[in-house]
N, C-alpha and C positions, 0 to 999 in steps of 0.2 A: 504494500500500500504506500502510495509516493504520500510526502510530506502536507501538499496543498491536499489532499483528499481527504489526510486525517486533520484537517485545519478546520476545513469545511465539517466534517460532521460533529466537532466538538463545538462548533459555532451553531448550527442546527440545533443541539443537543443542550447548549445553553441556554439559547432563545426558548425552547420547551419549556423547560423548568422553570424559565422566568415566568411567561405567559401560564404553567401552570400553578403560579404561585400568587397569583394575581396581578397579574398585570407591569407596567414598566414602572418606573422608580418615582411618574412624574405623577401616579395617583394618589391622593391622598390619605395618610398611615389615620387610620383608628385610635382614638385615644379614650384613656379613661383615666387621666388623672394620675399626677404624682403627687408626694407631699408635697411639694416646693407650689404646685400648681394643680389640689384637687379640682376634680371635676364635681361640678356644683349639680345638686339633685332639684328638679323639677317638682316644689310641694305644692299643692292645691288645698282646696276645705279645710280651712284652720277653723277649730271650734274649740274655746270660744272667742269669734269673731276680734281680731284689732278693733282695738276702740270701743269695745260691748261692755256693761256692765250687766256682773249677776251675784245670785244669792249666794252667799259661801257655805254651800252645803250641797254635798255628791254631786259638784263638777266634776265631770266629765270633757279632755283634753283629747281632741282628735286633729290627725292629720293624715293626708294621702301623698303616699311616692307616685306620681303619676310617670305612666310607661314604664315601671321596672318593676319585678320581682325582686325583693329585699329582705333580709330576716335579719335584723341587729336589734339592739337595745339602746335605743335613745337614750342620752344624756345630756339634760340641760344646766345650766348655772344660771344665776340669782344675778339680773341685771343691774345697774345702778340707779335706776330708777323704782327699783322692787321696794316695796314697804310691809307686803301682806304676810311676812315672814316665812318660815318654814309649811312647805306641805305635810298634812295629816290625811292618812298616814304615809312616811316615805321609808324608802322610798316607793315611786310609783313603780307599778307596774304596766306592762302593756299586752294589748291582745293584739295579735296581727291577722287579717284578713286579706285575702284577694278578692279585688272588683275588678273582671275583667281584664285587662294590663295592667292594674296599678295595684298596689299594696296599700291598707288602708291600716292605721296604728290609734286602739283607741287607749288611753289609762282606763287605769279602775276607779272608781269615783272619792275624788278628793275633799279635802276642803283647804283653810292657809290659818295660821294662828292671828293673823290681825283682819277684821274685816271694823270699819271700812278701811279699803287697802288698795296698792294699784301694784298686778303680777305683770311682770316681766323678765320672761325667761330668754336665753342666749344658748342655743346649740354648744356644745363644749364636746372640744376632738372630731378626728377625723372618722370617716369608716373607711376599713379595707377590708375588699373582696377575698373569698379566698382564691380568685384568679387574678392578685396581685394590685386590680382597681383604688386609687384611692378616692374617696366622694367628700362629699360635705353638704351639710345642712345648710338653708341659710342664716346668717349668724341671728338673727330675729324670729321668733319661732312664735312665745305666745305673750301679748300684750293686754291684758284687759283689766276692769277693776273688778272686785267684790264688794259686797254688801254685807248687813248683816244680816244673816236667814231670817 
């Protein structure tokens, strides 16, 4: 076999594996987030509502990952603007569901040791996948006041 023939089919042979590997260098790589640069997760239905006031008595704290399948354990921190003290009982727990694409996260039903009070909770840490993804919350999660029951 002359020199150019085996040139050519190792060039063939490259080209394949490229093309079966998805395509050339100029398509766009898939990303999910490093630490330095997680990738920020799509939240929907915050309850209860930014800006709502309610009774402080078995609130109930829901959010939705929309478009992914997720299973972690939220953890939030005590913003600086938080006054309604500690959650009763903590910590929370959560139930997780699936609604069609999204993952739906409720607590178990709380209340806060100062009512009247204004809760503002902040996302704290990252999540990583176990296929390496890092995500994140965004950093404003729940904002509302309480009342007294």
């Amino acid at each position: 076999m002359s020199i150019g023939v085996l040139r050519r089919a190792l060039a063939v042979g490259i080209s394949m594996i490229a093309v079966g590997c998805g395509g050339s260098d100029d398509d766009p790589k898939p990303t999910c987030g490093t630490v330095e640069a997680p990738m920020p997760l799509e939240i929907a239905s915050i309850s209860p509502a930014a800006g709502s006031s309610v009774k402080n008595a078995d609130i109930v704290e829901t959010f939705t990952v929309v478009g992914q399948y997720l299973q972690f354990n939220p953890t939030f921190q005590l913003a600086a603007d938080h006054t309604a003290g500690q959650p009763v009982p903590s910590p929370t727990t959560w139930t997780i569901t699936v609604n069609g694409a999204d993952t739906v996260y409720t607590s178990a039903p709380i209340a806060w040791q100062n009512a009247p009070g204004h809760v503002d909770l902040e996302s704290a840490g990252l999540l990583k996948t176990s296929a390496g993804c890092v995500l994140s919350l965004p950093k404003q999660m729940f904002s509302y006041d309480v009342t007294a029951p």
